[in-house]
TORKOL-4160 file (C-alpha; in steps of 0.2 Angstrom, whole numbers, padded with zeros to 4 digits, m for minus):
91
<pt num="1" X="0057" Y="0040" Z="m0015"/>
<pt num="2" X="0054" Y="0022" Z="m0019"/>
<pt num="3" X="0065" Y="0014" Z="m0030"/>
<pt num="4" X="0053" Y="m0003" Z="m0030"/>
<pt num="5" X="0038" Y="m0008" Z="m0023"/>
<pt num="6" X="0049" Y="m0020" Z="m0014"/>
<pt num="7" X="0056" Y="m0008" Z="m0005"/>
<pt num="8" X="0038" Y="m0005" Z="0004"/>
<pt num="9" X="0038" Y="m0020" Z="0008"/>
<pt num="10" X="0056" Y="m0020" Z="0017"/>
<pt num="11" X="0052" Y="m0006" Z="0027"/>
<pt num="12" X="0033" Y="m0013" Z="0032"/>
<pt num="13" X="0046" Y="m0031" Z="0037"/>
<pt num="14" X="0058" Y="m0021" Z="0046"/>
<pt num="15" X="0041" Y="m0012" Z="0057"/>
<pt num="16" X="0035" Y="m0028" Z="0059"/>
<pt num="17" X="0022" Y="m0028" Z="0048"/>
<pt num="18" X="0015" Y="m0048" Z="0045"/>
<pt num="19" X="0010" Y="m0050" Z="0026"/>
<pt num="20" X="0009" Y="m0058" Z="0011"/>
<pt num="21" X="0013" Y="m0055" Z="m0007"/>
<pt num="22" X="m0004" Y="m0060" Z="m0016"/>
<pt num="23" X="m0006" Y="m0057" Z="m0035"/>
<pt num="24" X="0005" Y="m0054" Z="m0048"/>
<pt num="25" X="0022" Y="m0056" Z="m0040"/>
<pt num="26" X="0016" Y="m0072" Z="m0030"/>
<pt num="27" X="0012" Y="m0079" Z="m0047"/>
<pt num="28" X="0028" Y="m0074" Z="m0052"/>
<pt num="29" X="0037" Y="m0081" Z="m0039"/>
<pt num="30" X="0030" Y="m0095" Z="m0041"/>
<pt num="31" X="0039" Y="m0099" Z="m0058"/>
<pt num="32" X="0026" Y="m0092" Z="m0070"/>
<pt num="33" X="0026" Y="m0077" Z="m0079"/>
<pt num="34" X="0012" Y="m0064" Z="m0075"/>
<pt num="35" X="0015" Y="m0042" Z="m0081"/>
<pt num="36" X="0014" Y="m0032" Z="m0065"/>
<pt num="37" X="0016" Y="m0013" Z="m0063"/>
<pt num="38" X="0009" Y="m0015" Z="m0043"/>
<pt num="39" X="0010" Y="m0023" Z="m0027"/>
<pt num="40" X="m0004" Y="m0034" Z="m0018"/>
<pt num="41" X="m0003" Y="m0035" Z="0000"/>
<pt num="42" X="m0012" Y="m0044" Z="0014"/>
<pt num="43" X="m0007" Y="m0040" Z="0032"/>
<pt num="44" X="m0013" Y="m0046" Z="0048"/>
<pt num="45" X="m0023" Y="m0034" Z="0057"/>
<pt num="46" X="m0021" Y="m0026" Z="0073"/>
<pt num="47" X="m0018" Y="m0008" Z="0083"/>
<pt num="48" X="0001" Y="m0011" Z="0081"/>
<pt num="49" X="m0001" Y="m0016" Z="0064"/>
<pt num="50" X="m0009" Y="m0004" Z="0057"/>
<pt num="51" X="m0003" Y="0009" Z="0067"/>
<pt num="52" X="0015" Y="0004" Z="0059"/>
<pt num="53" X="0007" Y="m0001" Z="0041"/>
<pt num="54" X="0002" Y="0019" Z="0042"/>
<pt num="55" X="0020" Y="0026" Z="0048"/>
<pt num="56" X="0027" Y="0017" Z="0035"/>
<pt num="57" X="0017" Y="0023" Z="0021"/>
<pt num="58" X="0016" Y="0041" Z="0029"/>
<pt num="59" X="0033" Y="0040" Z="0024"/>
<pt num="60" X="0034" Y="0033" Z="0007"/>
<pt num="61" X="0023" Y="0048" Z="0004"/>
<pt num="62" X="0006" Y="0036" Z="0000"/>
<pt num="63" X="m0011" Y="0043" Z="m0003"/>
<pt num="64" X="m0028" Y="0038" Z="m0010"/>
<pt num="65" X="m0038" Y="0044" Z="m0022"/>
<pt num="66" X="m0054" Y="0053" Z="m0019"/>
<pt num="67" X="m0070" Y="0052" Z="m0029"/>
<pt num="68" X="m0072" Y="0071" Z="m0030"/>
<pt num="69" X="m0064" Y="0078" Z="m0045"/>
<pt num="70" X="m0055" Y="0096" Z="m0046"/>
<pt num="71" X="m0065" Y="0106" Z="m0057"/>
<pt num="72" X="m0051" Y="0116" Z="m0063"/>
<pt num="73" X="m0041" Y="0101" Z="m0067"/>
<pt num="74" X="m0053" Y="0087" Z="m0070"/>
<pt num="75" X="m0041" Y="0077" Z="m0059"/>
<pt num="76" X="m0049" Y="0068" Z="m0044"/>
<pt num="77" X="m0042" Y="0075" Z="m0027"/>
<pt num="78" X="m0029" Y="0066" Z="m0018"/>
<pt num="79" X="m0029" Y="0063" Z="0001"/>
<pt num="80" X="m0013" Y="0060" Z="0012"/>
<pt num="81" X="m0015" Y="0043" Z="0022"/>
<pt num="82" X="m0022" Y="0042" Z="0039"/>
<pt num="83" X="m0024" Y="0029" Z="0052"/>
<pt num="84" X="m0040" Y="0030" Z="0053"/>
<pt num="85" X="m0039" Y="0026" Z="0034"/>
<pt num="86" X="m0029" Y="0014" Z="0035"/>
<pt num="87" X="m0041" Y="0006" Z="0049"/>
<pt num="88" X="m0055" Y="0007" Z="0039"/>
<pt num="89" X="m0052" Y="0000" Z="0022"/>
<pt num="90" X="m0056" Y="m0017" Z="0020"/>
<pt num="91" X="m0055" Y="m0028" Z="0003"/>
């Protein structure tokens, strides 16, 4: 289980994952104050990278959320993460 969301980002380092730390936390760093509860990532984007941005978030245990919603729960279904769904969201 993740006890930060900086632990992601040490185990995306350790697979050799480049990134950055945008939002919040980069303000933060930065000497200001800015609340949080998430963390923004850019990575550099290649096979290897993505390929390893995915084992490490298979992992963690990441998904995403779909827009279909269960009828019995009224709870949009969930979906584990793919490399194929990692290679093809873009911001």
């Amino acid at each position: 289980m993740i006890q930060s969301a900086f632990d992601l980002v040490d185990a995306l380092l350790d697979a050799g994952v480049p990134l950055v730390i945008i939002g919040g936390h980069a303000v933060n760093a930065h000497g200001f104050l800015r609340a949080t509860e998430d963390i923004d990532i850019v990575f550099d984007r290649t096979s290897a990278s993505e390929s390893a941005m995915c084992d490490v978030l298979v992992k963690f245990g990441a998904f995403w959320i779909g827009d279909k919603v269960d009828p019995k729960t009224g709870l949009e279904f969930t979906h584990p993460v793919t490399l194929e769904y990692v290679r093809q969201i873009t911001c």
